[in-house]
TIVEX-197711 format. One record per residue (C-alpha): residue number from 1; x, y, z. Coordinates in steps of 0.02 Angstrom, whole numbers. Layout:
<nodes>
> i|px|py|pz
> NUM|X|Y|Z
...
</nodes>
This chain:
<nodes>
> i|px|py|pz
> 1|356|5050|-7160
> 2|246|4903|-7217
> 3|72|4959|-7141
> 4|-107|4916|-7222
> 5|-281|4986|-7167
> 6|-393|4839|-7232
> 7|-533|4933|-7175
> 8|-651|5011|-7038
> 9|-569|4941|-6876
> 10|-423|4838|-6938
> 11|-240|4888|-6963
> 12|-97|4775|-7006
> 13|75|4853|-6975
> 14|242|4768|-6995
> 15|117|4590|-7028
> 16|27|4624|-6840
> 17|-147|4645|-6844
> 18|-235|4767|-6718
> 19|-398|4828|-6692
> 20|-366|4975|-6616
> 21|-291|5142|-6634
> 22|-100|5131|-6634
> 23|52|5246|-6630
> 24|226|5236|-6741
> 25|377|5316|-6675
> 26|535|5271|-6733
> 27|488|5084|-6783
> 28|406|5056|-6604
> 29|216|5015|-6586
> 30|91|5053|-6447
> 31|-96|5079|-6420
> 32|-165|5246|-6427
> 33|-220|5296|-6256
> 34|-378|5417|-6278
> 35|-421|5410|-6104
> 36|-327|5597|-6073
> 37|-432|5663|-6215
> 38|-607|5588|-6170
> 39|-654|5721|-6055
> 40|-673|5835|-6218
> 41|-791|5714|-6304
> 42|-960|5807|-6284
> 43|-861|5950|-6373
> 44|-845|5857|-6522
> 45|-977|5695|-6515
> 46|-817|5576|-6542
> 47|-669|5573|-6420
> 48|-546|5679|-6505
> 49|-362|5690|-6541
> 50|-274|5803|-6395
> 51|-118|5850|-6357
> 52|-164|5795|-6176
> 53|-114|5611|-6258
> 54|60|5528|-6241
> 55|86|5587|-6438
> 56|231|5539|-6540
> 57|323|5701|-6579
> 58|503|5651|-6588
> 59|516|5656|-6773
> 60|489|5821|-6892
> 61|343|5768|-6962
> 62|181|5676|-6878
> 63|71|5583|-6970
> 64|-119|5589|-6922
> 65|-234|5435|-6991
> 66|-403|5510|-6960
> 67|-494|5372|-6992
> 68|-605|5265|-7132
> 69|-700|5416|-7153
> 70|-559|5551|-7126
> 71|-695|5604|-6977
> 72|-573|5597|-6807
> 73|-556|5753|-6722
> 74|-405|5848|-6699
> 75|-421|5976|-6555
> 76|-324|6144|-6577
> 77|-202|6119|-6452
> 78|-121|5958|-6560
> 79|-95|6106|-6704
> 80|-22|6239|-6555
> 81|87|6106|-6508
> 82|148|6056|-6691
> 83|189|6234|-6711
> 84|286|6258|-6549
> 85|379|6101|-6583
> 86|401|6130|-6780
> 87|328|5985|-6834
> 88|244|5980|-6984
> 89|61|5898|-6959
> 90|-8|5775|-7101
> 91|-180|5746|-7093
> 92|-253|5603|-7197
> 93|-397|5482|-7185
> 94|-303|5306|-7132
> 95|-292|5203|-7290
> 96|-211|5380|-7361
> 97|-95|5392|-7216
> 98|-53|5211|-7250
> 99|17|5245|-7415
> 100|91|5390|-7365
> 101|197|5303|-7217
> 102|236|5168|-7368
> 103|329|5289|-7475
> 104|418|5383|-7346
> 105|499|5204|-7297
> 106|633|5198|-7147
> 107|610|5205|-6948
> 108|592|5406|-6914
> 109|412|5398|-6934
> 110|307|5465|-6808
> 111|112|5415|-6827
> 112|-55|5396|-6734
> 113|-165|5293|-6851
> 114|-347|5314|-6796
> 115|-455|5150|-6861
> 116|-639|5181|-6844
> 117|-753|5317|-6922
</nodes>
């Protein structure tokens, strides 16, 4: 998968540039929607990753691009739910989970690339 995080708030995936928070599944692209997980925000002073989002869990392993800083939350119940689905979680900050997605090359890739803090 040809994806680049050129820094704090830009990705370029596949040669489209977005400045938002996307998700990879199986060579398809779509905005993350944190609106289910906002609710939780006081709980962690950033809205955080939850499984109450529309994640990508159809492959065996789900990449998690936790931003410039590696600082994006990721609420328990995205773990619980890795575990009941046996799918192994990868946690990396983005321009890590870039390279990561690089190597593992073809379309059963599952990510949520987070592109701010």
């Amino acid at each position: 998968m040809d994806v680049e995080y050129s820094g704090f708030g830009t990705i370029v995936i596949e040669g489209r540039r977005f400045d938002h928070d996307m998700i990879v599944e199986r060579g398809e692209l779509r905005p993350r929607k944190k609106g289910p997980s906002k609710m939780r925000r006081s709980e962690y002073g950033h809205t955080p990753l939850t499984a109450a989002e529309d994640l990508p869990w159809s492959s065996r392993t789900l990449v998690i691009g936790t931003g410039y800083s590696g600082s994006l939350p990721i609420a328990d119940d995205v773990w619980a739910e890795a575990r009941a689905r046996d799918v192994e979680l990868v946690t990396l900050p983005t321009s890590e989970a870039c390279a990561f997605l690089r190597s593992l090359g073809g379309d059963e890739v599952a990510a949520v690339l987070h592109v701010t803090c």
